[in-house]
C-alpha positions in Angstrom: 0.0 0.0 0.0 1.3 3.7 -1.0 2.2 6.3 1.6 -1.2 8.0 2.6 -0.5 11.1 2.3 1.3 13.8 4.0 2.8 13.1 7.5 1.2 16.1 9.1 -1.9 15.6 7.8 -1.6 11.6 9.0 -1.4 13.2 12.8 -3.9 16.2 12.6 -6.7 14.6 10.0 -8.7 12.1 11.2 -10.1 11.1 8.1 -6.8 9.3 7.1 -7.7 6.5 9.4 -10.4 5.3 7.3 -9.1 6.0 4.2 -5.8 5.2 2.3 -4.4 6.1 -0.9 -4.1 3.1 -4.1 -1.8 5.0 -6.4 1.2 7.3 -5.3 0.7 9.4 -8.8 -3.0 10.0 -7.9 -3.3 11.3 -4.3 -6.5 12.6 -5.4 -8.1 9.0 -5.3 -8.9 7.8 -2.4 -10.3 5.0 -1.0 -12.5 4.2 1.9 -11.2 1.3 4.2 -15.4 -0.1 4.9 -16.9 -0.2 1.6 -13.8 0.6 -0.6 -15.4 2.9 -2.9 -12.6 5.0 -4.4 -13.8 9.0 -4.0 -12.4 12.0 -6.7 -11.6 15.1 -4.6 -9.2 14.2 -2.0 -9.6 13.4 1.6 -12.1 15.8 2.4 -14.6 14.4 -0.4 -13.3 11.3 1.3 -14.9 12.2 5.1 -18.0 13.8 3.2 -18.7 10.1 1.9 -18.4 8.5 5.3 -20.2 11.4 7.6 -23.1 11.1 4.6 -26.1 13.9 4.3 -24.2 15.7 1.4 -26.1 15.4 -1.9 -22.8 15.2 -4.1 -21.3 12.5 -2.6 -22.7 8.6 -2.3 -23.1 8.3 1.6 -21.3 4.9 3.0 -23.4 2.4 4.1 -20.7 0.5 6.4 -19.1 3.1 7.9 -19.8 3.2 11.7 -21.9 5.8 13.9 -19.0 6.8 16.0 -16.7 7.1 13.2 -19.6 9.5 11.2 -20.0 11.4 14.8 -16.0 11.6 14.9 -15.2 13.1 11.6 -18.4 15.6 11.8 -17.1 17.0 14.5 -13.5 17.7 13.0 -15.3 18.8 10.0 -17.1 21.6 12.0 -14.2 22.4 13.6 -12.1 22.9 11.0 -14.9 25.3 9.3 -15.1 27.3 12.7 -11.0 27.7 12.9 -11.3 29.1 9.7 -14.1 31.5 10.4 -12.1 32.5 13.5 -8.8 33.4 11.5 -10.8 35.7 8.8 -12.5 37.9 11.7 -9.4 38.2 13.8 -7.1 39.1 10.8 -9.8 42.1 10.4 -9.5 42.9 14.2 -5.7 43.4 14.1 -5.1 45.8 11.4 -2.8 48.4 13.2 -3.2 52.1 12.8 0.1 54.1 12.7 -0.6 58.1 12.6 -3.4 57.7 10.1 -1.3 55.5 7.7 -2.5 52.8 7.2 -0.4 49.7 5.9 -1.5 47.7 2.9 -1.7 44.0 3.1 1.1 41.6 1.8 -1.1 40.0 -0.9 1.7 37.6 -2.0 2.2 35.9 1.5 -1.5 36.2 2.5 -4.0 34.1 0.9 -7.2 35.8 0.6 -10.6 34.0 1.1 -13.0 34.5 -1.6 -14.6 30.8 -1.5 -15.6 31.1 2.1 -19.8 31.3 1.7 -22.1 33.5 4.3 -25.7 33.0 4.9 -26.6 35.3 2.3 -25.0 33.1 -0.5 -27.9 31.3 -0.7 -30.2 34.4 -2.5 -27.3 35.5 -4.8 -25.2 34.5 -7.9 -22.4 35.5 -8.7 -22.6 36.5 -12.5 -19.7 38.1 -14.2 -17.7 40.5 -12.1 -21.2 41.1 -10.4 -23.4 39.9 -7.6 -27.5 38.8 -9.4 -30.1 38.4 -6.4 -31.9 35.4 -6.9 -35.9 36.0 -6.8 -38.7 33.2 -6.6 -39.2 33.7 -10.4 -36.3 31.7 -11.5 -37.1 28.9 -9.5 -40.4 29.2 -10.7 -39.6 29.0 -14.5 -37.2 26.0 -14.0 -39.7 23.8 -12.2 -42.5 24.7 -15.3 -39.5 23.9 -17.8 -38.8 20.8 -16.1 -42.7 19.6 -16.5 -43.2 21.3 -20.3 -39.8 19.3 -21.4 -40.6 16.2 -19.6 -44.2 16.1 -21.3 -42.7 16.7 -24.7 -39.9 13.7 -23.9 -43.2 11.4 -23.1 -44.2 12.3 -27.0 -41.3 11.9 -28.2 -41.1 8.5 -26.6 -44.8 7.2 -27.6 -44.5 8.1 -31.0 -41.6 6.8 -31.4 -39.5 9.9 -32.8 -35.9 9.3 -33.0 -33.7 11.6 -30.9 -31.9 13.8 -33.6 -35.2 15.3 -34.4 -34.7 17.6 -31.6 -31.8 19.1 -33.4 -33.6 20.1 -36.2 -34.3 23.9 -36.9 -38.0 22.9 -37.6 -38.3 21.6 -34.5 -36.5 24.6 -32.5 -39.0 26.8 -35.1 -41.6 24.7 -33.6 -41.2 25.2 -30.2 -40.9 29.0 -30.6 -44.1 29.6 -32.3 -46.3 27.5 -29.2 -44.5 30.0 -26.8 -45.2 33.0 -29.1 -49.0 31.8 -29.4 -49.2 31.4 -25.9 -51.6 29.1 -23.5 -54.3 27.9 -25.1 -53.4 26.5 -28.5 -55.7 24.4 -30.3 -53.4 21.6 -32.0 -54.2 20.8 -35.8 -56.8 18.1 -36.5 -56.1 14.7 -38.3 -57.5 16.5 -41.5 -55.6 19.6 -41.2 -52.1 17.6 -41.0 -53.7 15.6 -44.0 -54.9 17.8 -46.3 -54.1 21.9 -46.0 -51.4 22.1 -43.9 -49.6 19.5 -46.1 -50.1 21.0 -48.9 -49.0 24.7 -47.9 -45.5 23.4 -46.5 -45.5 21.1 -50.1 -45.9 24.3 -52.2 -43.4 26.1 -49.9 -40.7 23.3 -50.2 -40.9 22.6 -54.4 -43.4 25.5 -55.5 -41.3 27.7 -56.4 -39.4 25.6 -58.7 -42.6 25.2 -60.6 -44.1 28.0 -61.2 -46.5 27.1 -64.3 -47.7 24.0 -62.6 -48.4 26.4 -59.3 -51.1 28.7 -61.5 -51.8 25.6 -63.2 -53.3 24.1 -59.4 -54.6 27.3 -58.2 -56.9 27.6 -61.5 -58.3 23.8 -60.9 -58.3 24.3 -57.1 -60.3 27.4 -56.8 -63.1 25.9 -59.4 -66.0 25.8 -57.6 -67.5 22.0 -57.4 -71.0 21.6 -58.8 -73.1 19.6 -61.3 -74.3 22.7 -63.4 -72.3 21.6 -66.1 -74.0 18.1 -66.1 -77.6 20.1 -66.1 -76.9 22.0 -68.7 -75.8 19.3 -70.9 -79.6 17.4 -69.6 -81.4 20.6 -70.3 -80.0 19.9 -73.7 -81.3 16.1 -74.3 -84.5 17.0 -72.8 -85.1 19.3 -75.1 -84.0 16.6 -78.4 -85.1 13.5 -77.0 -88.9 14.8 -76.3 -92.3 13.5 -75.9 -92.9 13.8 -79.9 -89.2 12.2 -80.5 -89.2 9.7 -78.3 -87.4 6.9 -80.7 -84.6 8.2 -81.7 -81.5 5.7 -81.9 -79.1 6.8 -78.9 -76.3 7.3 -81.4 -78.1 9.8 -83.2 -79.8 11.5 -80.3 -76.0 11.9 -78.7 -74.8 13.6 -82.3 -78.0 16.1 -82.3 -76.9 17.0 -78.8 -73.4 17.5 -80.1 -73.6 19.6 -82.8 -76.3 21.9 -80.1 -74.4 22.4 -77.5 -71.2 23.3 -79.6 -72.9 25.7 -81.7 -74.5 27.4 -79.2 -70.4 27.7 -77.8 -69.6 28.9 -81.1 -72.1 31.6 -81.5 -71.6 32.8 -77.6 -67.8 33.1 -78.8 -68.6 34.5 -81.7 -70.6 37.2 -80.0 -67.8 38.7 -78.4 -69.8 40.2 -75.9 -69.7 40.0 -71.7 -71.6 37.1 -70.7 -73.3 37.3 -67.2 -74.3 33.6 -66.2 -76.9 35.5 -63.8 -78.5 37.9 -66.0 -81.9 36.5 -67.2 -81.5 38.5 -70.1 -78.7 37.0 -71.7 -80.1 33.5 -71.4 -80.2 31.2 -74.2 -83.8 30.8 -75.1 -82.5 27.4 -77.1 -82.4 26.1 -73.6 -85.7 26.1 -73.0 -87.9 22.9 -73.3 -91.1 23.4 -75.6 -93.9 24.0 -73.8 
């Protein structure tokens, strides 16, 4: 077994007769002499493992109540001796004629790590001191719920985990918290039909832009069977009561050559044509009377 560390720290410390050092070249490893769990930090992480209570070190589950009660108390004491020291180097700053004698900063270590009660309701930022308020904590305890809900559908879909690198889905999770509480999420249909086609035109419309007016022109016809009851308005008025036995051949070429000359002549008329106006009606249209 390697030396254990420094001699005077073997007589004053405590905590070095629980624990021993493996490796020489790693004094920072050390290793607890119940449970040997091997603890990063050096003996002081060591004696925080087997006094327990501190959440960022694994508490040791064989070490003994006398031992835990023995190295708490030189813990404490040690923080108290240090406490001391700081207030009584503040005490006995001399005062020579109203000259007064800046500290030796190279052979006095100054104390900046050493935390007061009021740590706990500030951080220190850069080069200044932030108060802590109950809004932070707030706003980390609704992140934690609003991530862990998105992680359960993440997880029930079955979405692999790169997705969450994608800009989309950074884009995605901006506009909910721009929109605010509230949202109504998009229906089956709407993921089917609109909303699939908008983000379709976006990604490859503009590449085609003839076949984009080509689909607007078709999409915005309105759907109806006018067409169809024009064209019956048509046979009924061939294929009457008084010719009722023509051959279906040539009842389907007498409606042919009607409908398209009555095209022709409406071209041919090169005037506005209101569908609505009752005026402008075809009176070939109607069905004899």
């Amino acid at each position: 077994m390697a030396d254990a560390g420094p001699s005077e720290y073997r007589k004053t410390d405590p905590g070095w007769k629980y624990n021993f050092v493996v490796n020489s070249n790693d004094k920072n490893a050390i290793t607890c002499k119940f449970c040997q769990k091997v603890t990063k930090g050096g003996i002081f992480r060591a004696k925080l493992h087997q006094v327990g209570g501190n959440r960022n070190v694994k508490d040791c589950s064989k070490c003994p109540q006398e031992v835990k009660e023995e190295l708490k108390a030189y813990i404490i004491s040690q923080k108290a001796k240090k406490t001391n020291e700081g207030l009584r180097d503040m005490e006995d700053e001399p005062e020579d004629d109203g000259v007064m004698e800046m500290p030796n900063l190279q052979n006095k270590r100054m104390k900046t790590n050493v935390k007061g009660p009021l740590d706990m309701y500030t951080t220190q930022g850069k080069g200044k001191t932030v108060q802590k308020n109950i809004k932070d904590a707030f706003d980390k305890e609704i992140r934690g719920r609003t991530i862990q809900t998105i992680a359960a559908f993440f997880y029930q879909a079955g979405i692999a985990f790169n997705v969450a690198k994608m800009d989309s889905f950074k884009d995605m999770i901006a506009a909910v918290g721009n929109y605010g509480p509230h949202l109504k999420p998009p229906s089956y249909h709407e993921l089917r039909v609109p909303l699939l086609m908008n983000e379709w035109w976006k990604l490859y419309g503009k590449g085609t832009p003839n076949l984009q007016q080509l689909a607007i022109r078709v999409l915005s016809l309105t759907c109806s069977a006018s067409g169809c009851e024009r064209n019956w308005s048509t046979f009924e008025h061939i294929h009457s009561k008084k010719r009722n036995r023509l051959e279906h051949k040539k009842l389907h070429d007498l409606v042919y050559v009607k409908y398209n000359n009555m095209l022709k002549n409406r071209r041919d008329s090169n005037a506005a044509y209101d569908p609505i106006s009752l005026e402008e009606i075809d009176d070939s249209n109607r069905a004899d009377g």
